[in-house]
N, C-alpha and C positions, 0 to 999 in steps of 0.2 A: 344653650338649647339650640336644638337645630330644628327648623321647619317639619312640619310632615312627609313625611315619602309620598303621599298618596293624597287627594283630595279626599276628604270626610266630613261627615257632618251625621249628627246621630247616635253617634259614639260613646266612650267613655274610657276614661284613662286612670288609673289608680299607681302608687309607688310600692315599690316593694320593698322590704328590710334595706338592702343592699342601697339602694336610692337609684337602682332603678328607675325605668316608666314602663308600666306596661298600658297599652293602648289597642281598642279592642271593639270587634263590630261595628253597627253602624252602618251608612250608604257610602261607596265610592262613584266615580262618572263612571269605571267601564266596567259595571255591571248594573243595569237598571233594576235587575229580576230582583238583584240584593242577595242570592245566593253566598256569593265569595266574598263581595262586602260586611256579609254579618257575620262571616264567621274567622274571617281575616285578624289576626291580633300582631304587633308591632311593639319590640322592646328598644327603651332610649337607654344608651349608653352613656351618662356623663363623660369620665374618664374618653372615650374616644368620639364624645360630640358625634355622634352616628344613632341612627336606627338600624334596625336589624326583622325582618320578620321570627315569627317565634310560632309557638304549633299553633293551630287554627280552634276556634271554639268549636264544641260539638253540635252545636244550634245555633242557625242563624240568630242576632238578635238584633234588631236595631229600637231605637229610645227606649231603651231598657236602662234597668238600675243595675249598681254597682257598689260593692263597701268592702272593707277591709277590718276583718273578725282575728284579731291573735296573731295577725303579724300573714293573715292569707288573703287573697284579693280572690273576692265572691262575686260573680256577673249573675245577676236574675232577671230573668225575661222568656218564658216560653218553656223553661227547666233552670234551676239551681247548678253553676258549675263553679269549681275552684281550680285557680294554676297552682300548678307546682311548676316552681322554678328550678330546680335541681333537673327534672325531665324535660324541661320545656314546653309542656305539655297540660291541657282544660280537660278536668276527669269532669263529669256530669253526676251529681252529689243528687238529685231529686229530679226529677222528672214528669210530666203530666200533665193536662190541662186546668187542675185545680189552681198552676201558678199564672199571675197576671203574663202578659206576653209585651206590653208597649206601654206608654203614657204614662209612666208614675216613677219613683224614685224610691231606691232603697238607703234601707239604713240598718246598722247593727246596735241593737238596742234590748238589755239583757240575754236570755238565751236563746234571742231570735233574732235571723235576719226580716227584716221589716219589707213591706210592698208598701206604701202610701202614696196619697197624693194624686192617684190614678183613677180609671173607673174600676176595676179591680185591685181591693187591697186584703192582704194576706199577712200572717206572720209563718215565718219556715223556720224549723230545726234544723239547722245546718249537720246536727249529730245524730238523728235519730231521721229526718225526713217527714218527721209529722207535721203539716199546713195546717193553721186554725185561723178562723178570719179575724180581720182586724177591727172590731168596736168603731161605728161612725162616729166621724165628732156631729157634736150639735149641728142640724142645717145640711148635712151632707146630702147629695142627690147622687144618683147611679153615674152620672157624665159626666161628675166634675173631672178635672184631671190636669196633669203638667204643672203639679204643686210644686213648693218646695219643699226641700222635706230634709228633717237633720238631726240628729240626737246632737244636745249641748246640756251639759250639767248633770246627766242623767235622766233628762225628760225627752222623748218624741216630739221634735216638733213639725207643725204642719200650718206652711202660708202660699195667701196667694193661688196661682191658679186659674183654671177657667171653669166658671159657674157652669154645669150642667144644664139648665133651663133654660139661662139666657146667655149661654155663653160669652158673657162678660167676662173680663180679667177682675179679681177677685181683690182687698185687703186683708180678709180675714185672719186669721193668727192663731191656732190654736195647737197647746201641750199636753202628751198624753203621759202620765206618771205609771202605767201598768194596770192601773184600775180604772179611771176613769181621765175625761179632757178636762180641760179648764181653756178659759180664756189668756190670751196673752196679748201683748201690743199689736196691734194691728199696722200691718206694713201704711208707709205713710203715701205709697200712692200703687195701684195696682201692680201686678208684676205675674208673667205666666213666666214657666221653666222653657217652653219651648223657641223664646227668644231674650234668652238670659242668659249670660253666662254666670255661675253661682258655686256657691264649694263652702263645706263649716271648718271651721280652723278648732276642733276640741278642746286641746289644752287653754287657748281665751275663754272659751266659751262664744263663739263670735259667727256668725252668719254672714258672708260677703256676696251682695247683690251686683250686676253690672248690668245695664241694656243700652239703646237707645238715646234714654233721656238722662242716663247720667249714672250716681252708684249710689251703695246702700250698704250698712252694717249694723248688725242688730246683734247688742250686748245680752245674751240671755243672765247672765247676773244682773245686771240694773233694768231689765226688762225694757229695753230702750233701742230707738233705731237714730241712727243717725249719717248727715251723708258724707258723701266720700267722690271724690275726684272722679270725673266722665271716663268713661274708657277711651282711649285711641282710635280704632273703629269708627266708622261712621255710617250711618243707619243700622238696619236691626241684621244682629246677627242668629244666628240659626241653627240652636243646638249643637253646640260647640262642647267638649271636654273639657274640662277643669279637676286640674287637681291641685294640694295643697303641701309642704314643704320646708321645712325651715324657715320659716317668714315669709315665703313665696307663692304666690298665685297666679296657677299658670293656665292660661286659656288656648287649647289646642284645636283648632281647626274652625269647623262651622263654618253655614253658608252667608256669603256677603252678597249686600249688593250688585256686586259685578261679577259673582257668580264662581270665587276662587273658594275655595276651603282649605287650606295648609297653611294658614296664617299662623304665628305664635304671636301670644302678648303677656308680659308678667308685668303683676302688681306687688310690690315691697310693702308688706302687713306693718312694719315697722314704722317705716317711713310715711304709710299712707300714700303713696304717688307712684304712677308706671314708669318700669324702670324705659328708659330711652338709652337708641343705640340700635345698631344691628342684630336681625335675627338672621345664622346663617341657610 
């Protein structure tokens, strides 16, 4: 893995068939307006340890979500767009202000891509473009937002956050089956997405937390959280990408402390511990 080309933060980075990375929007330092920043997208070449730029999104997006539906990596934020890797190129699949634009997190979950977690949440046809809104869970207020948010097992799930009201960072915990929410284990100490680094690993079933005070993994088969070795980093990091891989979890950019954003950090799912050594 090689560092970012660019400072980021706000981002979001998904793999493709190939093992690929594609990485995508978000803010850079030299454009404050975020024009070029959100629409700027970046492919990691294993095989040559390099990035590369690749075509630009049709719409700015920054803290917008992201999921990968059948083997396609879907950006939602402001419009629905899919890459095609074979062109190089983000076609714009929906369009319109009925889609949330910022603060929530997407997920692919039945024959919808998901908005949650945000103050606007939505489900989209990715094939048809029809939007219908997403059912609150229990307690939901219009401002909550910067959830987590993940399908595991075949349930939506939605934690954490920042309470609406009192803008508090949140435990809550709750899974949506297509019909209705139900309760689930409530995170064991608050946590917002917007200084977390986070990513669900599907095939465990497994939810990986990181911030500040340390990590988090939540078993959705045993309905259980339990912790996991501090990040590397020190103090809060700031919307950072993550994505997930063969036992690996890779944390791409985000703002630090002292103000850099092209950091890499990976964490070995196997192992439980970050890997150490050079990033170059």
């Amino acid at each position: 893995m090689a560092r970012l080309p660019e400072a980021r933060h706000g981002h979001r980075a998904e793999f493709l068939d190939d093992g690929r990375l594609l990485l995508f929007g978000g803010f850079d330092d030299a454009d404050r307006s975020g024009e070029r920043g959100g629409r700027a997208s970046w492919l990691f070449d294993p095989e040559r340890t390099a990035w590369a730029r690749t075509g630009d999104l049709p719409i700015p997006m920054q803290f917008h979500g992201s999921c990968v539906r059948d083997g396609v990596v879907y950006a939602l934020g402001g419009g629905l767009a899919r890459y095609a890797p074979a062109r190089g190129k983000w076609e714009l699949v929906v369009a319109g202000e009925a889609l949330p634009r910022s603060h929530f997190a997407a997920a692919s979950f039945g024959r919808w891509i998901v908005a949650a977690g945000g103050f606007q949440n939505a489900l989209v046809d990715p094939h048809t473009g029809v939007v219908e809104p997403l059912p609150d869970y229990p307690g939901r207020t219009p401002q909550d937002h910067f959830a987590l948010v993940a399908t595991l097992d075949g349930a939506l799930h939605v934690a954490g956050g920042y309470g609406g009201e009192s803008f508090d960072l949140q435990t809550h915990h709750w899974a949506f089956d297509g019909a209705s929410w139900s309760p689930r284990a409530p995170l064991p100490r608050p946590f917002a997405a917007k200084f977390a680094a986070w990513a669900a690993e599907p095939l465990s079933a497994r939810l990986y937390v990181f911030d500040a005070l340390g990590g988090l993994v939540y078993d959705a088969r045993q309905d259980a959280w339990s912790e996991l070795p501090a990040p590397p980093w020190s103090g809060y990091l700031v919307m950072p990408a993550t994505a997930v891989r063969d036992g690996y979890f890779y944390v791409l950019g985000g703002e630090t402390p002292d103000g850099s954003k092209n950091g890499v950090s990976i964490f070995d799912l196997r192992a439980a511990a970050w890997v150490t050594g050079p990033v170059r």
